[in-house]
N, C-alpha and C positions, 0 to 999 in steps of 0.2 A: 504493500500500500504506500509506504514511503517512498520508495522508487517511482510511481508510478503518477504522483503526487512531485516531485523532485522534474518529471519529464514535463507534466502538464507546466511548472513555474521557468521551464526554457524555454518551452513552445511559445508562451506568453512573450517572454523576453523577446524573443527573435522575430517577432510577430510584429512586437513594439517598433523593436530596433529598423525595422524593415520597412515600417512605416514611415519612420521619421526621414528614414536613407529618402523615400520615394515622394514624403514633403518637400524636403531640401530640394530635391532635380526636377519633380517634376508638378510640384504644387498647383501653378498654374493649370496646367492639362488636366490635372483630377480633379481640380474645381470646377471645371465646365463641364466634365463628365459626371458629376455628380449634381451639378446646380444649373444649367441652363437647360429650361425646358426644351425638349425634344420637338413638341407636338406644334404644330401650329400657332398661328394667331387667332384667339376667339374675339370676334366682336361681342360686348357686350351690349343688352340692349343703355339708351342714351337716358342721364337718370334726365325727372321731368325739372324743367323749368327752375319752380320755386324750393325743388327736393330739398337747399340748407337751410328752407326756414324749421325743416323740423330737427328739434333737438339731441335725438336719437344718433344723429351725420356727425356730431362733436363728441369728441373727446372731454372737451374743456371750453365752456360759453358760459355769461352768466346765468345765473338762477340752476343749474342742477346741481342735485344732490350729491353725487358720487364724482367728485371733480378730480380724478388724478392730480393735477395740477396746482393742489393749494395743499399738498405737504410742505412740512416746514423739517429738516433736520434739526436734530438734536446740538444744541450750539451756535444755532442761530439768532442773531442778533435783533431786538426791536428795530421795524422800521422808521426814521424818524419821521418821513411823512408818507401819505400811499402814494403809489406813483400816477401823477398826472397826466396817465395817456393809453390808447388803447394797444394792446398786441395783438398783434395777430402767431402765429407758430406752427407751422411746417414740420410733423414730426417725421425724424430720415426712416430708414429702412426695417421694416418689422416680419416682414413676408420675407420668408428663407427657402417655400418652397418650390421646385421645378414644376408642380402640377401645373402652373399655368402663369402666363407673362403679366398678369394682373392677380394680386388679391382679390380672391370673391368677397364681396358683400359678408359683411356678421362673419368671415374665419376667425376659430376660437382663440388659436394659437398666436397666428398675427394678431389679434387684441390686447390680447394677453401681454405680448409682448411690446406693441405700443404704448399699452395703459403706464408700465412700467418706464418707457423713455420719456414720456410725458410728465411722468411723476417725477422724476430726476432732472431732464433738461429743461420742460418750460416753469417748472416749480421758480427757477433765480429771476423770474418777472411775476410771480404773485402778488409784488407789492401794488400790481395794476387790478381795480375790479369790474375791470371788462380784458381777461385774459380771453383769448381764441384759438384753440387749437382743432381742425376739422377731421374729421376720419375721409379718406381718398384711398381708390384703388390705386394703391401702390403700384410702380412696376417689381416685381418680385428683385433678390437678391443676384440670382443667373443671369438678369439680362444685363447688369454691367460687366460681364465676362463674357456675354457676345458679341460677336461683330455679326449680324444678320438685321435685314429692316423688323424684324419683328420686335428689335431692343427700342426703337425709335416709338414703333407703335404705341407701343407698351408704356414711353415714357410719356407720349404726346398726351395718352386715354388720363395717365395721373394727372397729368399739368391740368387738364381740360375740369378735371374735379377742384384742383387746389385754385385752378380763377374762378371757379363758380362758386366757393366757398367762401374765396375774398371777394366777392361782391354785394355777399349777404354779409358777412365783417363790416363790407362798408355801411351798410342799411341798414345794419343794427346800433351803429356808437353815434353818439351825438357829432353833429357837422362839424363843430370845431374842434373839436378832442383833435391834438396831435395822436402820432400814429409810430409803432414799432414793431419792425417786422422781422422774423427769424426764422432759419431754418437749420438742420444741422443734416449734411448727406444726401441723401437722396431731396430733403426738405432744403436743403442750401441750392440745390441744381434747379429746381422748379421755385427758388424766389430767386436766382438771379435773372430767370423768364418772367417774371411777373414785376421785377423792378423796370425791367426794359419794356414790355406791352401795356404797362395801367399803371406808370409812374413818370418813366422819363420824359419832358417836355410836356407834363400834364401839369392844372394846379396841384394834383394830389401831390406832386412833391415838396412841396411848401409844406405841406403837413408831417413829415417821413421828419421825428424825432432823429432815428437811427435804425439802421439797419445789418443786423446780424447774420453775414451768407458764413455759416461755420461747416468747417467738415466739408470742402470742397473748392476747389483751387479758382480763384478770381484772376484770370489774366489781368496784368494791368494793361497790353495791349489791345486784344477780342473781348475782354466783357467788361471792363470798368468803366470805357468810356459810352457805350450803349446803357449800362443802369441808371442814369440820369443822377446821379448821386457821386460824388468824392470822394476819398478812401480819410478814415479819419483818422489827422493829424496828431491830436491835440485832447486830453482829458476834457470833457465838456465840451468839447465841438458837437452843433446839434448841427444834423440834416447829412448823414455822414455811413461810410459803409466801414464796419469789423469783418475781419476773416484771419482763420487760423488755422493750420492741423497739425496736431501735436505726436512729437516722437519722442522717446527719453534716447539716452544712449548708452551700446552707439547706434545709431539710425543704419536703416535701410529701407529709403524710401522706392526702391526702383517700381515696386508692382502698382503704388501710385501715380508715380512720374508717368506708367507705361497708359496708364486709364487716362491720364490727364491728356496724353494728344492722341487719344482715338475717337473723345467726343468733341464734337465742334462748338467753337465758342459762338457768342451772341451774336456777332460779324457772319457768323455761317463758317468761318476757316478754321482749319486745325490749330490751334493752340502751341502743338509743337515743343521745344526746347523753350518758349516764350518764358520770363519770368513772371510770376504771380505776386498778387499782396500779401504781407504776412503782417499782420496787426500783433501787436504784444498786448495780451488781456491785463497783463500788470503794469502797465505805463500808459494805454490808451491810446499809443500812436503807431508808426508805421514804422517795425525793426528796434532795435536796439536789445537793450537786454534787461534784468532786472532781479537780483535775488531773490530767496524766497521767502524770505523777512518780509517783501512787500505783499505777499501772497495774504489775502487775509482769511482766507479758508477755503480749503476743498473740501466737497461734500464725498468723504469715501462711504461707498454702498454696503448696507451689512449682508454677510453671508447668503440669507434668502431673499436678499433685494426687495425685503419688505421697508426698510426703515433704514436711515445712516446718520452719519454727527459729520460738523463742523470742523475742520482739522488745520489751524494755521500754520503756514510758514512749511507747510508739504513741498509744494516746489516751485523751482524761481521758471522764470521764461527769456530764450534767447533765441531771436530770429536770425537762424543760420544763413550763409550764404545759399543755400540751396532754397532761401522759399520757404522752410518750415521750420516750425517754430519747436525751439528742445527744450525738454524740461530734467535734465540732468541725469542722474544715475533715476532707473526704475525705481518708482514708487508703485507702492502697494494697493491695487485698487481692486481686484477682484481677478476671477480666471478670462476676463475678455479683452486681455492685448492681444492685438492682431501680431503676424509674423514680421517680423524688423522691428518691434519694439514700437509699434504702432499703438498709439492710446488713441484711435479715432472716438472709441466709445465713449472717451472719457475729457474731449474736448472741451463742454460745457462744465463738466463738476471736476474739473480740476482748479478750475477758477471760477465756481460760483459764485465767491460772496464778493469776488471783483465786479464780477459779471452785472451782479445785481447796484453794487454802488455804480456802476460807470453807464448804466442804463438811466439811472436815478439822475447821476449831475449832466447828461445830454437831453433827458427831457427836462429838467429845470431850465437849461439855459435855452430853449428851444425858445421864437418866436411869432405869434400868430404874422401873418403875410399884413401889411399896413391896410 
């Protein structure tokens, strides 16, 4: 029995070991063999019209009861005032699976696992009470690892939810309420489409507090100058675009850098070797760097991602030559770094309680149009 018990614990081992070999060389190739749907493109039918006036489509709107989005971590500090302006929130990718290039309607799992991003990432804008976050057929997690028009499809059917959900965003918050918009991932790709088609060169952007494209690369040359919007300089610049994606080290950004010029920027052109914005969430401007004294809390996630606490001084931020943004030796934030030391998930709550002041002092200094 011992023997036999002794074979099963090397079969495992080698098993492992064999795995990881076949990670390393050929991670790429088994990720689309295992996550990009196979099967065609379904059209779904078109939802109606006024479909986001019902409450059921959000995540997070005012008046319902179960709002993912007004947890507060453990260690969080009184707000001094509520914040002065509506959000809106684009939550990124929840649907992992190949059944199909679209999240269906009410999947348990993709909910499940949104309610949870929701609760974490648009939780550092609670201070606002008219927070908005809408439920949208996602394009699943496979279609950013193909190159077929079905990834396109797929993205266009999501975009076409997340403007119809910011249209009822708009019809719901009072006319002068400034306005902040966010996305992280998949939720940052479909707001830097909706900065350029229902912002740039309109009055709405008079109104645009700040705007948060996280978790997805901003050209400064193909998308920054199409979003109607400036990359913010300066703490308390209002009317102004953040962006970041975070690696500790040492970094190995290449399976990003390779996504980032196979989708075409807002110009229509590949993207390419182009450099991007890298905004520092701990200084509020464009590059530099910043210790992590100035950090004034990450919200690390507990065990069952039910609940987490405050944790300052976790870690500093420096915008590397390459575009992205480091945040030192690995910290400890749960089992979801991606490979290269990639904290995508964790772009938001590693700087949340910055996040939440530096949203505060850009809608403060924010001014109504004369």
């Amino acid at each position: 029995m011992a023997r036999k018990f002794l074979y099963a614990i090397a079969i495992l081992v080698v098993l492992v070991f064999a795995g990881r070999i076949a990670l390393t060389f050929y991670g790429p190739d088994l990720m689309r063999l295992a996550l990009v749907p196979r099967a065609g493109f379904e059209t779904p039918p078109p939802l109606a019209a006024n479909a986001y006036a019902d409450p059921a489509l959000w995540y997070s709107r005012p008046g319902l009861a179960d709002d993912p989005a007004h947890f507060r971590p453990t260690g969080a500090p009184r707000d001094p005032a509520p914040l002065a302006a509506a959000v809106f929130f684009i939550h990124p990718t929840s649907y992992l699976s190949p059944g199909h290039w679209n999240a269906p309607a009410g999947d348990p799992e993709a909910d499940r696992l949104a309610r949870l991003l929701v609760r974490g990432m648009a939780s550092a804008f609670n201070a606002s009470d008219q927070l908005w976050a809408p439920k949208y057929r996602q394009a699943t997690f496979g279609a950013f690892l193909a190159d077929r028009p079905e990834r396109t499809r797929a993205l266009d059917l999501a975009y076409a939810d997340v403007r119809a959900a910011f249209h009822q965003f708009l019809a719901g918050i009072p006319a002068d309420r400034p306005i902040v918009l966010v996305g992280h991932s998949q939720g940052a790709l479909h707001l830097k489409r909706l900065l350029r088609d229902e912002i740039a060169a309109t009055p709405l952007a008079r109104r645009v507090a700040a705007a948060y494209v996280i978790g997805w690369p901003v050209s400064l040359a193909h998308d920054l100058p199409a979003m109607g919007l400036p990359a913010c300089t300066a703490p308390g610049q209002p009317g102004c675009v953040m962006s970041w994606l975070s690696y500790a080290d040492p970094a190995d950004p290449k399976l990003t850098l390779a996504a980032y010029g196979r989708f075409a920027a807002l110009d229509g052109r590949l993207p390419g070797g182009t450099a991007f914005l890298c905004s520092n969430p701990l200084t509020g401007g464009i590059g530099g760097s910043a210790s992590a004294s100035a950090n004034r809390g990450t919200l690390v996630p507990d065990a069952a991602l039910s609940g987490g606490k405050l944790v300052p001084a976790a870690v500093p931020a420096r915008c590397a030559p390459d575009g992205f943004l480091r945040i030192g030796t690995p910290p400890e934030m749960g089992e979801y770094v991606l490979p290269g030391n990639n904290y995508h998930v964790y772009d938001i709550l590693l700087f949340w309680a910055n996040l939440r002041a530096d949203v505060a002092a850009r809608v403060a200094a924010w001014k109504p149009a004369p």
